[in-house]
C-alpha positions as CSV (number, residue, x, y, z in Angstrom):
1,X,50.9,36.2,125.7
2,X,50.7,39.8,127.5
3,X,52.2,42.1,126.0
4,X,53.6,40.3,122.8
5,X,52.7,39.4,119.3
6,X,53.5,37.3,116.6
7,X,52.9,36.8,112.6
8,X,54.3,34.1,110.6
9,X,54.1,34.1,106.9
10,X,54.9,30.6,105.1
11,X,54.9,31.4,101.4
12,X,55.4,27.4,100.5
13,X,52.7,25.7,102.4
14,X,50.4,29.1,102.1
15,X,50.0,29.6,105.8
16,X,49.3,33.1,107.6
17,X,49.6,32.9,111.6
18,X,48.6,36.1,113.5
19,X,49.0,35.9,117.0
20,X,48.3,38.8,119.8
21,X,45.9,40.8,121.1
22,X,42.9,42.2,119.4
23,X,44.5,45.3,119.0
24,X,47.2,44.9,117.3
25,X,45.5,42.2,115.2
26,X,43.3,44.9,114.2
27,X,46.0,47.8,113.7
28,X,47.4,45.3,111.4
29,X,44.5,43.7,109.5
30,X,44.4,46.0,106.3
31,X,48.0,45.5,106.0
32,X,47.4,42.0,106.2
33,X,44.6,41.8,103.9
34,X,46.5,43.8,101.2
35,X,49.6,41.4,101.3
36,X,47.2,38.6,101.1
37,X,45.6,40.0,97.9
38,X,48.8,40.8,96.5
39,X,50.3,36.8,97.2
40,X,46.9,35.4,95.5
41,X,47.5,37.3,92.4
42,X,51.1,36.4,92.2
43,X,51.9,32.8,92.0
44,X,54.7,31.4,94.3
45,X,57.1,29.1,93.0
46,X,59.1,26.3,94.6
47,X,62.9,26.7,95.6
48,X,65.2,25.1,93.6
49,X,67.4,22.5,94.9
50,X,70.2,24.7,95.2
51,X,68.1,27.6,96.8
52,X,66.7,25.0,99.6
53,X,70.4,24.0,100.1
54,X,71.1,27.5,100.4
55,X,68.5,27.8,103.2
56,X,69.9,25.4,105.1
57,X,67.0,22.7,104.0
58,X,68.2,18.6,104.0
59,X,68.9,17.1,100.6
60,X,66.1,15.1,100.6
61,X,63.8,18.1,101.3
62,X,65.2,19.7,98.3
63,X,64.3,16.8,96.1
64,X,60.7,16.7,97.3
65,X,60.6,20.2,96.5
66,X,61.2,19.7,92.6
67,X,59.2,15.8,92.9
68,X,55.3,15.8,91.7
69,X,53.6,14.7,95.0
70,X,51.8,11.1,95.1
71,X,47.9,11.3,95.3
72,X,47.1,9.5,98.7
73,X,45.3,6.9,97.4
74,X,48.1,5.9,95.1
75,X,50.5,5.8,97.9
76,X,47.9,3.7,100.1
77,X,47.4,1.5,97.4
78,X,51.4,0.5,96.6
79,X,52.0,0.1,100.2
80,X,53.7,-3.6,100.7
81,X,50.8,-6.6,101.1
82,X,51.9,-7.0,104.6
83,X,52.0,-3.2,105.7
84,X,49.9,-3.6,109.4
85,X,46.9,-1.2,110.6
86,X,49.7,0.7,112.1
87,X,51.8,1.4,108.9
88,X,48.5,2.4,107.6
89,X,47.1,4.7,109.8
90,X,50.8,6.3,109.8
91,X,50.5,6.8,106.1
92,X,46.9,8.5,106.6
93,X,48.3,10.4,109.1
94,X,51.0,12.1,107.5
95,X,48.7,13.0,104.8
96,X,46.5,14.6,107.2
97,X,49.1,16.4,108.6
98,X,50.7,17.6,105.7
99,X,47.4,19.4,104.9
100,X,46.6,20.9,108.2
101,X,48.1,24.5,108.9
102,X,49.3,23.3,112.6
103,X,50.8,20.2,111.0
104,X,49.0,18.0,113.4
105,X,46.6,15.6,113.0
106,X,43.5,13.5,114.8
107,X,42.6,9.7,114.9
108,X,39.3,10.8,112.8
109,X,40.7,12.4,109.9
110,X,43.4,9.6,109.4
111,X,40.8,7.2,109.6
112,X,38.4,8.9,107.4
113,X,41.2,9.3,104.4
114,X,41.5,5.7,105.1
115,X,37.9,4.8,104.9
116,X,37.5,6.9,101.7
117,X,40.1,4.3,99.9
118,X,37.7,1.8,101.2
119,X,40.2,0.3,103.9
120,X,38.6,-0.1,107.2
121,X,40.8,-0.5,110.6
122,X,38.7,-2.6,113.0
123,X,40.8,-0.5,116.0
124,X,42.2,3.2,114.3
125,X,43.0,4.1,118.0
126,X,44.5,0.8,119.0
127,X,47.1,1.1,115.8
128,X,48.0,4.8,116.1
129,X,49.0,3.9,119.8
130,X,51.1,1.3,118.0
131,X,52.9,4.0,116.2
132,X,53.1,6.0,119.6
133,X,54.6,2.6,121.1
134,X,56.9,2.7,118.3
135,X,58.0,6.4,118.7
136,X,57.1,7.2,115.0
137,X,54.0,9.5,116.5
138,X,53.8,11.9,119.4
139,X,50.9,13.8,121.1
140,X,50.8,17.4,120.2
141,X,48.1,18.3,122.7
142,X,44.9,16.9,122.1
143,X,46.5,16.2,118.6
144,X,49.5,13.9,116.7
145,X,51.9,14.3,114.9
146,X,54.7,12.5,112.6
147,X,58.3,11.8,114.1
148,X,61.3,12.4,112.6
149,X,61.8,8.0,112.3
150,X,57.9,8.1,111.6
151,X,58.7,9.7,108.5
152,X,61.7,7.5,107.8
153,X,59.5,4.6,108.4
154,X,56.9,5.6,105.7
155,X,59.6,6.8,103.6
156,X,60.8,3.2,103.6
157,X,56.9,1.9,103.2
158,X,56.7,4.2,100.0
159,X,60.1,3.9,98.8
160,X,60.5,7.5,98.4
């Protein structure tokens, strides 16, 4: 990255991304730090449905905009009687993912949400591969993350 730098500001999931080198991190960090300051002190609000539309944002990305957010344990816990491992670790996944700043996840955080809701996958690696097989997860590096008919599938599993 010789040569070129990047910062990336997301004001609604409260992510700051400075890329570059040291320099120009540095020439920047008190600017940085004051604009931080001044977002914590402000509170941000969520776009409307018609301001996502406006952004160019799906319909059903404007409408979980305005929803209240299910607790995972709730979510786990209404999942159909026959959901598999699979579906399950999905689930925990996109949880995981959805609070990580690089949207990504690991085998051991989905399995730990799972194991603190007291459900225990005898193979967590075996069923994520599962969801690889079934293209609803890819390999971000070392790391996964959700597909676009991943999220269909658990939207289906949630009925949301």
């Amino acid at each position: 990255m010789a040569g070129e730098a990047r910062v990336r500001i997301s004001l609604s999931a409260s992510e700051l991304e400075v890329e570059g080198a040291e320099e120009f991190v540095a020439q920047y960090a008190e600017a940085i730090n004051t604009l931080i300051h001044r977002l914590e002190d402000q509170p941000i609000q969520s776009p409307t449905p018609v301001q996502a539309a406006a952004a160019g944002a799906p319909a059903g990305a404007a409408q979980a905009a305005t929803a209240e957010p299910r607790e995972f344990g709730e979510v786990l816990h209404s999942l159909p009687s026959n959901a598999s491992g699979t579906d399950r670790i999905l689930v925990a996944g996109w949880y995981a993912q959805r609070a990580n700043s690089d949207n990504t996840f690991s085998t051991g955080e989905a399995n730990q949400r799972l194991l603190g809701q007291g459900i225990k996958l005898s193979n967590a690696s075996q069923a994520l591969k599962g969801a690889i097989s079934a293209k609803r997860v890819f390999k971000v590096g070392r790391r996964y993350r959700i597909s676009r008919p991943g999220e269909e599938h658990i939207r289906s599993l949630i009925g949301s």
